[in-house]
C-alpha positions as CSV (number, residue, x, y, z in Angstrom):
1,X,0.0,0.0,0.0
2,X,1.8,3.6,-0.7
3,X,2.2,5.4,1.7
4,X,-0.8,7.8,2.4
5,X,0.0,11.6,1.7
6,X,-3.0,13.1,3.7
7,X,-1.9,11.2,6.9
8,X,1.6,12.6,6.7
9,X,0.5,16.2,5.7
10,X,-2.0,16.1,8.2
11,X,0.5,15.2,11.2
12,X,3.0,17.4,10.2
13,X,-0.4,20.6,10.2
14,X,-1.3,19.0,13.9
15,X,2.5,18.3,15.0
16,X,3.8,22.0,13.9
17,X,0.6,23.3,14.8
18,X,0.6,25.1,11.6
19,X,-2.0,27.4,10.5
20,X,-3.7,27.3,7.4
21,X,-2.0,30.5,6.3
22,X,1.5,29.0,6.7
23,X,0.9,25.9,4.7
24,X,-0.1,28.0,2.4
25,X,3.1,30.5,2.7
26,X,4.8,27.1,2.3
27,X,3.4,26.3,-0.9
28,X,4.3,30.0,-2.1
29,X,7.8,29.8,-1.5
30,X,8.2,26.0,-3.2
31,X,6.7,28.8,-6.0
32,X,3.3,26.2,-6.3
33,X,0.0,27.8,-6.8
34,X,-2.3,25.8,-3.4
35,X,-6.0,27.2,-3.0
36,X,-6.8,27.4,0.7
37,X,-10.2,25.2,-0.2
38,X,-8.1,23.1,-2.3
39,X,-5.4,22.7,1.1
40,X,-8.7,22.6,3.3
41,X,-9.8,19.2,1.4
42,X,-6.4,17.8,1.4
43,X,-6.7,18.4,5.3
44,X,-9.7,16.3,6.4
45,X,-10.6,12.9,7.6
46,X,-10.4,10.4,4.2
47,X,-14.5,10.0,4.8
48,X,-15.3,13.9,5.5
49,X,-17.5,15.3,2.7
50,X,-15.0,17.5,0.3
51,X,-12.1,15.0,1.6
52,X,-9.5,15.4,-1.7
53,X,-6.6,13.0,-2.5
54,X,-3.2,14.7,-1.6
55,X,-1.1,13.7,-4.7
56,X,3.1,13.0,-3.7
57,X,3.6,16.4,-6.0
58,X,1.4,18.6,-3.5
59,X,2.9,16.8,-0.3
60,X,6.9,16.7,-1.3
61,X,6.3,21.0,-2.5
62,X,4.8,21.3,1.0
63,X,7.7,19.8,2.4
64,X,10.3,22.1,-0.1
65,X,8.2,25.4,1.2
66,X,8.5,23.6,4.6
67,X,12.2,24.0,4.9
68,X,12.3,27.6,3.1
69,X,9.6,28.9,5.5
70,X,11.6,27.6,8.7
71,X,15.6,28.3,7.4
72,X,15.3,30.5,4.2
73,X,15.8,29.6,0.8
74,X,18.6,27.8,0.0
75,X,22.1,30.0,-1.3
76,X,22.5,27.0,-3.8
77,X,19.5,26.4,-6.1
78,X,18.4,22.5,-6.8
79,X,18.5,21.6,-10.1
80,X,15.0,21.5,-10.5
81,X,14.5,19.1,-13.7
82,X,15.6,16.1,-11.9
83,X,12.0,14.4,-11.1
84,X,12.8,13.1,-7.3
85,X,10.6,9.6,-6.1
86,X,9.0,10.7,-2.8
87,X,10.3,7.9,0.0
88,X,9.5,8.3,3.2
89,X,13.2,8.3,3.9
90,X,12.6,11.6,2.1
91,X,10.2,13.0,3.9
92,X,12.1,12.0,7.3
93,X,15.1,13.8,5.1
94,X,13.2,17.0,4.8
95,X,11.3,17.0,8.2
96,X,14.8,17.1,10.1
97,X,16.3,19.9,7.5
98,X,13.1,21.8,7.7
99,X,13.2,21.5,11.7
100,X,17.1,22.1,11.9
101,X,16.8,18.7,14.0
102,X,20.1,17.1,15.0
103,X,20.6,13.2,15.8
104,X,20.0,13.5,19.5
105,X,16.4,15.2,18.9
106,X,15.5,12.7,15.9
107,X,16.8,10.0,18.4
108,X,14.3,11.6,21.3
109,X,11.5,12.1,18.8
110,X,11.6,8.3,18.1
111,X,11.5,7.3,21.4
112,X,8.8,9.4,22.2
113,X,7.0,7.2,19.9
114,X,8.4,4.1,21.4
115,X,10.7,3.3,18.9
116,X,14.4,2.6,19.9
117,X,17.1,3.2,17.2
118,X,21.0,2.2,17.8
119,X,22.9,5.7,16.2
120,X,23.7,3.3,13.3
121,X,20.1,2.2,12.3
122,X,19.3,6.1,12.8
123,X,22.0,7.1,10.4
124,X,21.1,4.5,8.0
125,X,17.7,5.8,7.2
126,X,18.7,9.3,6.2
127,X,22.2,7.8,3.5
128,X,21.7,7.5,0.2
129,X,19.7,5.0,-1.4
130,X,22.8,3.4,-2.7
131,X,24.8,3.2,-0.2
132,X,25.8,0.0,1.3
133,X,24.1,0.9,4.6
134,X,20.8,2.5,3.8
135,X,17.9,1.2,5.6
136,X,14.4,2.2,3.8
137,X,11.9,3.8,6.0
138,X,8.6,1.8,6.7
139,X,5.5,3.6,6.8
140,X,5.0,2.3,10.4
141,X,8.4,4.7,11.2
142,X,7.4,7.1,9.6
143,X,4.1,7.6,11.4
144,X,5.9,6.8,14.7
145,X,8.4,10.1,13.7
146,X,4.9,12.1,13.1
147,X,3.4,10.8,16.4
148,X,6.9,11.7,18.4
149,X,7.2,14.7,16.3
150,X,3.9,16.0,17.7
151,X,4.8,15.4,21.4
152,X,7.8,16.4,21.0
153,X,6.2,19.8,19.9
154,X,3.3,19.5,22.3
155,X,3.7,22.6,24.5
156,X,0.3,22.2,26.6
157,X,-2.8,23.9,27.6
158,X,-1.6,27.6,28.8
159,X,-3.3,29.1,31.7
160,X,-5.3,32.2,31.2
């Protein structure tokens, strides 16, 4: 089963508690025209009336505007021709370069989620696909990083 793009764009909206307005500032600096209805749809619950399909273009751009909303653009442009397969070691790729995460917090966000990771089978999921070590990413570690993501940004309920 691939992996399900609304799921993982919907964590990362509850995780960052991002608004509305910055998803969409995200999808204007990846320079990708998003509707706020359109973004709305992509947003709800697979059997919610309006519920649309998030297509692996609209949720790797998110992910591109992602990282230039929280560091800046990049001083070296991407060659932007070269047609990249969304992974979900990809998406755990962009997620820590977006969040300026370091091993220690990836390491803590996956055990927030229950999931213990030797620094070695950490550092295998973010090599290159061809390198001797890579490990590829299940969708069930992936959506343990979202779950730890969101406590690990959980701030509380603020008193009044």
């Amino acid at each position: 089963m691939p992996i399900n793009t609304n799921e993982i764009l919907y964590r990362i909206h509850k995780a960052l508690e991002l608004s509305i307005d910055e998803m969409l500032e995200a999808y204007k600096l990846a320079e990708y025209p998003m509707e706020r209805e359109h973004l709305e749809a992509l947003l709800k619950r697979r059997y919610d009336k309006d519920f649309e399909l998030c297509s692996y273009e609209e949720l790797g751009v998110f992910l591109d505007g992602l990282i230039i909303l929280k560091r800046g653009p990049s001083p070296k442009k991407e060659n932007d021709d070269e047609i990249v397969e969304l992974t979900n070691n990809l998406i755990l790729k962009k997620l820590r370069i977006a969040l300026e995460l370091k091993e220690a917090e990836t390491e803590i966000i996956f055990n927030l989620a229950d999931v213990m990771l030797t620094k070695q089978e950490l550092k295998s999921l973010f090599r290159k696909e061809n390198h001797k070590n890579f490990k590829a990413c299940s969708d069930e570690l992936l959506m343990a990083f979202l779950e730890g993501l969101e406590e690990f940004y959980y701030v509380g309920e603020t008193e009044a």
